[in-house]
N, C-alpha and C positions, 0 to 999 in steps of 0.2 A: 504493500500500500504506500503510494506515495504523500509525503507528509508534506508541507508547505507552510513556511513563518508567515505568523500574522502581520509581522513587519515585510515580509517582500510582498504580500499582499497588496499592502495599503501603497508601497513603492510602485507596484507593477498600475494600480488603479488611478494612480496618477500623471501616467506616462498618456500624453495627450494620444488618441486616434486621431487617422488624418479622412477629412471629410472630403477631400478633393484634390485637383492637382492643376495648378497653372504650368505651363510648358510651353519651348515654342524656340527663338534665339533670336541676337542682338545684332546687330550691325552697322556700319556707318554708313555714310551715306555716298560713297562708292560701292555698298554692299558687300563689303569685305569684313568678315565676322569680330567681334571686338571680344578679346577675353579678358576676364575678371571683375565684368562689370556688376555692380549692387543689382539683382531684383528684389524690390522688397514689400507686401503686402503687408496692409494694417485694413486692422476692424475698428472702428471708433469708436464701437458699442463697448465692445473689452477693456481695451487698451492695449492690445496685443498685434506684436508686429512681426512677423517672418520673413528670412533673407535668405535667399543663395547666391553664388556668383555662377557666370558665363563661364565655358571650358572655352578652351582652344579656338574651337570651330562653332564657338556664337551661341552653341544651345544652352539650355538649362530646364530644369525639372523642379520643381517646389510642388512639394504636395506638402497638404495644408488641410490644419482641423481646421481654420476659419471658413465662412461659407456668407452667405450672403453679396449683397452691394460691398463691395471692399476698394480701399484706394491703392493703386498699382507705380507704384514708384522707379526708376532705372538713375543710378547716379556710377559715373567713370570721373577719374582725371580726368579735363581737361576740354570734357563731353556735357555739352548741357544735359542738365535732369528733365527727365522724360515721365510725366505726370498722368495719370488717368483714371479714371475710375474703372472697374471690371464685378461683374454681377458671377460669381462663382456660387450657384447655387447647386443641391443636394450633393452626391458624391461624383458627379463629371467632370471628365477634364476640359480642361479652357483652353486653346492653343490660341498665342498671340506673338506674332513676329514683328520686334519690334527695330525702329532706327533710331540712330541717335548723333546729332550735328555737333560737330567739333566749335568752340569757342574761337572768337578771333580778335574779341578788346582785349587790350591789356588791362583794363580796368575789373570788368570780368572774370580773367584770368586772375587775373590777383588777390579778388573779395571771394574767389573758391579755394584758393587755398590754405592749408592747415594752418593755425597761432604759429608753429613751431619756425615758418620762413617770413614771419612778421616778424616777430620776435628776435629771431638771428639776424635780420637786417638793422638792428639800433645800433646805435656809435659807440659801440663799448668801449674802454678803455684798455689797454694795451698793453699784454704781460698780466700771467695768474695772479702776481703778489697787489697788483692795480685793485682798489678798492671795490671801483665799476667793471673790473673783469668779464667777461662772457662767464667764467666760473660761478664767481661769486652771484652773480644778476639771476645765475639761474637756481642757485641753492636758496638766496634769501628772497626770491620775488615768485619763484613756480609753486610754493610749498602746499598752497589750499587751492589755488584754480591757473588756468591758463592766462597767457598775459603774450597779446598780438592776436586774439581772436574776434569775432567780428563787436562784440560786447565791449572791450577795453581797448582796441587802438583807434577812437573814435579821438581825431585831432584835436587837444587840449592845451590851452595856454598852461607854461609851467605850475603860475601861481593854482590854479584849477585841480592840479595833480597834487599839490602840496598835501590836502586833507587823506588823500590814497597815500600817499609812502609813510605819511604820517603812520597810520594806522597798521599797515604793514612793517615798519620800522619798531612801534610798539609788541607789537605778537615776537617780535625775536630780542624784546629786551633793550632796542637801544635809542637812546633819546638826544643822538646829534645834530641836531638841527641843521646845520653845515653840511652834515653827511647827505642828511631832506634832501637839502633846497639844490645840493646838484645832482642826485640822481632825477628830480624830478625835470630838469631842464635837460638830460640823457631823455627823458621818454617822451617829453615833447619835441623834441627835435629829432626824433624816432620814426613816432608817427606821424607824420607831419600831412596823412591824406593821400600823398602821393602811390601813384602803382607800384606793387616790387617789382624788381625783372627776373628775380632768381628763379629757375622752372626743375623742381624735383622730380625726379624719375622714381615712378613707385613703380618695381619689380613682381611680375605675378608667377606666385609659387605652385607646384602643381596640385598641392594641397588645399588651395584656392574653392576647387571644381569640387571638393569632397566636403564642404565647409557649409554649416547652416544655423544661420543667427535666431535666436528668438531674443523680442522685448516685451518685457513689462512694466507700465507704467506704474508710477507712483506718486499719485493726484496730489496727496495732501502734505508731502513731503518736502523740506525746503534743505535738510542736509543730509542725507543719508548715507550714513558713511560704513561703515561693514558691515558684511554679509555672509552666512552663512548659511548653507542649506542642512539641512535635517533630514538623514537617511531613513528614520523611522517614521516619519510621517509626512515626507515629501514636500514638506515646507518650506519656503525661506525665509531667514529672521533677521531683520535688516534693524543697528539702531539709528535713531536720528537724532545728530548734536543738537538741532537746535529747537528742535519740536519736541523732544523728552521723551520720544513715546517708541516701541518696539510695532514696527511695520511687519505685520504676518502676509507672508505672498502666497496664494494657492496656484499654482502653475498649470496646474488642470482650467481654473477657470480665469486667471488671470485678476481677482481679485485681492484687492489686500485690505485688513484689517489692522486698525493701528492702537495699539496698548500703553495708555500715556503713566509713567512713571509718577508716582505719587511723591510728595516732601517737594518739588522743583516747581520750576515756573518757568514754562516756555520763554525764551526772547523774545521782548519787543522789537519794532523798528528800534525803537531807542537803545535800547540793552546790544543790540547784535545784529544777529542773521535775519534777516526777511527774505519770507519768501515772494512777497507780494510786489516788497520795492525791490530798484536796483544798486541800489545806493546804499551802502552797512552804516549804522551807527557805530555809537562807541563800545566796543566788545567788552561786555560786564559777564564775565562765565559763573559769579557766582550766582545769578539770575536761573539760572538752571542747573541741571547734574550734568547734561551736557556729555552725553552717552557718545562713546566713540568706538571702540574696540570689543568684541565678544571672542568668546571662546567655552566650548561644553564644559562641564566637570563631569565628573564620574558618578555622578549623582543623575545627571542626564540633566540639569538646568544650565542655564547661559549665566557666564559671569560675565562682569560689562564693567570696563573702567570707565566711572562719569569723572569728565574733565572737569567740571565746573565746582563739585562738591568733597571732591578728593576722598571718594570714596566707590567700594565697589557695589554696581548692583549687581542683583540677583531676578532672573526670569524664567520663569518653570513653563515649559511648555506643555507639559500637561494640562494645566488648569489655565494656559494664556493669561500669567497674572505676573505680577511686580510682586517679589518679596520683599523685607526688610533688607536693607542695603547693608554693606558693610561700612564703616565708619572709621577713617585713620585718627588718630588721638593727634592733638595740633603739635606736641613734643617732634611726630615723627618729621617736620618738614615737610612731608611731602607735596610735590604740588604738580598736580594734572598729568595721571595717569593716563598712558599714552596707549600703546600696544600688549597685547595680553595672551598667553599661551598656559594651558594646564599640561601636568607632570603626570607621569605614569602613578606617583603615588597619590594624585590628587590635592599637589601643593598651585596651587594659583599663582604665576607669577608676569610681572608686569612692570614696565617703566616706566620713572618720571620726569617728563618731562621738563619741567620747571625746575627742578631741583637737584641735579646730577645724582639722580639715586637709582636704585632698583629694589621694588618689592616683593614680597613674597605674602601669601595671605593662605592662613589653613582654615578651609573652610568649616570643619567640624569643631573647632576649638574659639571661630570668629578671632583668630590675632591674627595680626601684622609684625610683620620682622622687615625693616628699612634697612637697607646695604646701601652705604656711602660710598662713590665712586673716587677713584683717586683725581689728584687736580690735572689737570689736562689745559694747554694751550686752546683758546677759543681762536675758530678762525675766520673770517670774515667780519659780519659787525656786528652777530649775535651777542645776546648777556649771558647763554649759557652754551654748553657742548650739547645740548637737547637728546638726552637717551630716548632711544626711538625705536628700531626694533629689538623683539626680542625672538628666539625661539630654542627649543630644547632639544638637544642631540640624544636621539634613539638607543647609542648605542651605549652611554656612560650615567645619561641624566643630565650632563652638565649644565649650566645656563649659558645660554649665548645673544651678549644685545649689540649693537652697533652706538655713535655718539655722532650724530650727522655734520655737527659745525665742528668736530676735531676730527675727523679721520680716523676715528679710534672703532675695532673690533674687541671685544671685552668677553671674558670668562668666567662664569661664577662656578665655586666647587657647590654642588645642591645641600652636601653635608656640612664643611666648614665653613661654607661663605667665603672663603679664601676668593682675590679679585687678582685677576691677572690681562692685562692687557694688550695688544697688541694694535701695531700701525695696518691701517685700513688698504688693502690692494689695491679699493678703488675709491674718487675722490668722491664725499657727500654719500656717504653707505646711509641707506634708508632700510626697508624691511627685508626680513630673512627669512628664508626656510631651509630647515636640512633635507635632503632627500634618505629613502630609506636605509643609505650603504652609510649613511654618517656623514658625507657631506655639504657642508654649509653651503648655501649659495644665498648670494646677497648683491642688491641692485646699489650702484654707482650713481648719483643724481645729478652732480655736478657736469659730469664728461661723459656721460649715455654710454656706461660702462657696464657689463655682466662678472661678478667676480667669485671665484669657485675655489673656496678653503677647505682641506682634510685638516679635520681639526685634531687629529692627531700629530703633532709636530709641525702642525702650524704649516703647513706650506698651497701656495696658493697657483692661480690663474686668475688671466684676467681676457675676457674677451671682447673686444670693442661690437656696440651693436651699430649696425649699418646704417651711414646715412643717407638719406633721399635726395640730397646736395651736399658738396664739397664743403666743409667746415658746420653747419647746421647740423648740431648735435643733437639725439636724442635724451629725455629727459623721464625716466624710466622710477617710479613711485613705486612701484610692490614688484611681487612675484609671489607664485606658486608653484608647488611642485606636482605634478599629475601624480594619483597615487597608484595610478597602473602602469603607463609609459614611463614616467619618470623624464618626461619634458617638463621643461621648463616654461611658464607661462608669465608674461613679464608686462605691467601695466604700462605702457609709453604714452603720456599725457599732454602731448604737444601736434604730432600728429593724424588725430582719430584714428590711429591704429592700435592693435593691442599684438604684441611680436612672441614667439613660440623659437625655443630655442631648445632644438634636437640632440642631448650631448651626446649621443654613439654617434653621429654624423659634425659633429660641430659645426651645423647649418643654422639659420634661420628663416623662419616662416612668418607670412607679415598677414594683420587680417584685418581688412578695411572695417572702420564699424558704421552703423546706418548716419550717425547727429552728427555735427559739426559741432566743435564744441566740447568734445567728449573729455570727460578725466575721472578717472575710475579708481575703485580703494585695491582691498585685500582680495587675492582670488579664494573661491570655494569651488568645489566637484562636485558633482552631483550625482546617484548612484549609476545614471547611466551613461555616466563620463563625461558631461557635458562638462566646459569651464566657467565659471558666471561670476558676475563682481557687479559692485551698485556703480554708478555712472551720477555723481555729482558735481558738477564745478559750482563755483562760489563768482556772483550769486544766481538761483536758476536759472535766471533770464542770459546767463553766458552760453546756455545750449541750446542748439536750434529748436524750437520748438515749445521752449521756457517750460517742460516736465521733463521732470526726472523720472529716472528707470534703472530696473534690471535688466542686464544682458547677459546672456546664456551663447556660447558657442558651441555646435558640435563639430569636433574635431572629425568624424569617421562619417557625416552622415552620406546613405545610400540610398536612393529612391527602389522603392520595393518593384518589381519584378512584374507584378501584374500592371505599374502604372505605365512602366516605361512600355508595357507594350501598347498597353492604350493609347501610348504618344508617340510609337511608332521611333518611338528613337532607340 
């Protein structure tokens, strides 16, 4: 008799059925087939969007649980977007052959391309040690959203941008005013209106053809910042810094539910983040708990480092409720828990950001035990080295966090505490994960760098990721490690791509995503290998579209056998 868990169950009953299948192929307008180009369907009633790319020879396949009136979208480099409606009702296929006309203003060309060749065209200063360095501009000004996208390179008299660097100068601690008043005359004389000329070549991988996006929207969201799916009940649990509250996604129906944190008080326009306007006020995080990071316990509940109240919550997915939070005693220092990862024993551990510390929290006994880091040179014009990732090596326990403004890779012993540090392989190391053989791999922010540590005796790699133009650096916020493949999956937050990095091949793979705009947190897998991460930049209205989403790729998908024959392809 065969047995069957109640959790693959509930897994399997949420893997969407596909109600239909659009199909058909692209081409330009010599009729010559265009590959890799975006098809992508959305239903407006959901909030749910599906994509594949063109192969080689123009075709493509998308079968699709949406059905109805649906809007039919085609986006390429360089290619105007190709827009229409399409009535995909009960389970038939749709064939539509579409064209698509090549761009020819430079003006045009220029307002389609990604923040990242805005951005690298501003007058930066000359030499890594230069205050305004392309290094430094990109550590202290990329950190929470993009900057050269269609939102924030809108021509600005200096004095106008004063109140922005202001504020962004404040979130890293420094209060030079001097320091202000000439970067803010770098971004006005930056953006200045004008066209770029610079033209990136985005390369298409043949991985391209096997690749299928899903999105899900998320209405009432204005930061939503990590995400995590849930194997046992097919969920995603997404928190939000500035809304307080835990977003549940049902992926089946594209709905979500949002769970607002008890003790806090969402941000006002005045206090912080808005989602409404475009414009931040002055960021008061003690205004809320200011939810950033999750990670399960072995108890099966989410802990959640809240930035704002310097303490951890607690979210039981069972009951979809807020527990009593944990509570740092004000002796410990601590200030605004950043990233968060639990231990094989169930030890909770997380860094703080504010404070060059790292925490540890046992959740059965509710203490805190604060580990002071050693002093470390600050580099650029941060107040602090900002501990920032953390994650825990499989094969010893030990702790492992990064120091993004020193260059610092750090080691905690899990049983003495003992701190051992070492010099970072790549410049502005941001988040980590080890893969399952024990080694670390950790994203370079500063120089769009990939860097690969066996953390036993310390010895590393580093691999450059590729750029789309000559000196236009990529600008690389998280990674993931696949927990079957053991690819590498790497947020690059500058141009709407998200890049896949093969280590038995030491290749990479680039993957267009649908928004303009896009900048995405921590990756999660999902049981059926999909890769998905939230997509927020600051503030909503920087993404096309002004909603925020989940994105979901599948790496492997195949259109099933009986479609393709109904599409003759």
């Amino acid at each position: 008799m065969l047995r069957v868990s109640f959790a693959f169950l509930v897994v399997l009953a949420s893997v969407p059925a596909f109600a239909g299948a659009l199909w058909g192929t692209v081409k330009d307008g010599d009729g010559k087939p265009l590959h890799g180009v975006m098809v992508r369907l959305t239903d407006s009633a959901s909030g749910i969007s599906e994509s594949v790319y063109s192969g080689e020879d123009g075709s493509f396949v998308l079968e699709t649980r949406l059905s109805g009136k649906l809007g039919l979208r085609l986006r390429h480099p360089y290619y105007h977007d190709v827009t229409q409606p399409v009535d995909l009702g009960g389970d038939g296929a749709l064939k539509e052959d579409l064209t698509m006309s090549l761009m020819t203003g430079s003006r045009e060309i220029s307002d389609s391309l990604p923040a990242a060749y805005h951005f690298g065209s501003l007058p930066f200063e000359e030499g890594d040690d230069a205050d305004f360095s392309r290094l430094h501009f990109q550590r202290d000004c990329l950190s929470c959203h993009q900057l050269g996208n269609d939102f924030s390179r809108q021509q600005r008299s200096p004095e106008s941008w004063v109140g922005t660097i202001t504020r962004m100068h404040l979130y890293l601690g420094n209060f030079d005013m001097e320091l202000r008043d000439a970067r803010s005359v770098i971004l006005s004389e930056g953006f200045d209106g004008k066209p770029i000329t610079v033209r990136p070549q985005f390369p298409v991988a043949p991985e391209l053809a096997r690749a299928r996006l899903t999105e899900y929207t998320l209405e009432d969201a204005a930061v939503p910042h990590d995400a995590i799916y849930n194997p046992d009940d097919g969920l995603f649990y997404t928190v939000d810094q500035a809304m307080d509250f835990m977003a549940v996604t049902d992926p089946a129906t594209g709905k979500t539910r949002y769970v607002t944190q008890a003790g806090g008080e969402a941000m006002s326009f005045q206090q912080g983040f808005s989602k409404q306007n475009p414009v931040f006020g002055e960021f008061n995080p003690g205004a809320s708990h200011g939810p950033h990071s999750l990670a399960m316990g072995l108890d099966g509940k989410y802990y959640v480092t809240n930035t704002g109240t310097r303490s951890i919550g607690v979210f039981n997915p069972e009951t979809a409720a807020w527990e009593a939070a944990h509570l740092m005693a004000d002796e410990t220092r601590a200030i605004y828990p950043h990233t968060i990862r639990v231990a094989k024993d169930g030890m909770v551990w997380f860094t703080l950001t504010g404070s060059e510390q790292v925490g540890r929290l046992d959740p059965g006994k509710r203490e805190f035990k604060v580990i002071d880091l050693p002093d470390q040179e600050i580099l650029g014009i941060a107040g602090t080295t900002q501990p920032y990732g953390i994650d825990i090596n499989p094969l010893d326990g030990s702790i492992w966090y990064t120091r993004l403004f020193a260059d610092i890779i750090g080691r905690i012993d899990a049983e003495t505490h003992e701190v051992v540090e070492y010099p970072s392989p790549v410049s502005g190391p941001r988040r980590m994960h080890f893969d399952k053989s024990g080694v670390l791999w950790v994203t370079g922010y500063s120089t769009g760098q990939l860097g690969r540590i066996e953390a036993d005796g310390y010895k590393t790699k580093v691999y450059e990721m590729p750029e789309f133009a000559p000196g236009y650096r990529p600008a690389p916020y998280a990674l993931g490690v696949h927990p079957d493949t053991q690819d590498i999956w790497v947020n690059e937050n500058m141009t709407d791509r998200i890049y896949r990095f093969i280590p038995s091949e030491e290749r990479w793979v680039f993957y267009p995503v649908p928004l303009r705009g896009t900048y995405t947190r921590d990756m999660t897998f999902t049981s059926q290998g999909e890769v998905c991460t939230s997509n927020n930049p600051l503030p909503p209205s920087a993404l096309e579209g002004g909603v925020l989403q989940l994105i979901c790729i599948d790496p492997e998908y195949q259109p099933s056998e009986p479609r393709l024959a109904a599409s003759g392809q």
